[in-house]
N, C-alpha and C positions, 0 to 999 in steps of 0.2 A: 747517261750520254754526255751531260756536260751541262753547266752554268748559264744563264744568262747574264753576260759580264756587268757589272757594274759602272765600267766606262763605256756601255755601249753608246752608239752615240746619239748624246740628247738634244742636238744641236738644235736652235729656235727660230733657224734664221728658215726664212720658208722662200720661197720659189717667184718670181713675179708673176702677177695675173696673167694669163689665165691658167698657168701651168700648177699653180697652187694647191688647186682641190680642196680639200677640207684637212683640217689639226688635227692630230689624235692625241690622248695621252698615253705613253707607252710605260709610265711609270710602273703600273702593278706587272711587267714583265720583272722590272730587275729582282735577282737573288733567285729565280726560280730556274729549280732543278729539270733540265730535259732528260725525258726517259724514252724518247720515243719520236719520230719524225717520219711522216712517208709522204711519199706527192706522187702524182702522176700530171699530164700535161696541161690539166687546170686548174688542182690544188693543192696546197700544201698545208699534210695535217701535223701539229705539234700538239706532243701528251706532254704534262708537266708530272712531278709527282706526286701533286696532290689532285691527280687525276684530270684536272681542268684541260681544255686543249684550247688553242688557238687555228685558226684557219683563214688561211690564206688563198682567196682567189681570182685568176687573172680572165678579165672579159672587156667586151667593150661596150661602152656607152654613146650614143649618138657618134658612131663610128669610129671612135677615139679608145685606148687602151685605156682600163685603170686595174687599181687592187682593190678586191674586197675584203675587210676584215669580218669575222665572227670570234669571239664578241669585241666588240670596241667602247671606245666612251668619249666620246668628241670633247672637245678644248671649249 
């Protein structure tokens, strides 16, 4: 399916309080092969090709929108 670009972007600059949320490292995404992508209206799953998936999910928390990651690794 395609790449995850190497210039995706890694930008460090983050958000002012309280809109911030928490860091992630998104490093271990780059160079990894997508084989695979599906969602429906609250996740989105990504297959890499060494099987590993990412998942992405949209909910809210004390009334407020956020994303969930599985798996992640906070900053």
């Amino acid at each position: 399916m395609g790449n995850v670009s190497p210039g995706a972007n890694t930008n460090r600059e983050q958000p002012a309080e309280p809109e911030a949320g928490c860091t992630v490292d998104w490093s271990w995404l780059r160079g990894r092969e997508i084989v695979a992508a599906t969602s429906d209206l609250q996740q989105l799953v990504i297959t890499f090709a060494d099987g590993e998936t990412l998942s992405v999910q949209a909910s809210l928390y004390q009334g407020r929108p956020f994303l969930a990651f599985m798996p992640w690794k906070a900053m």
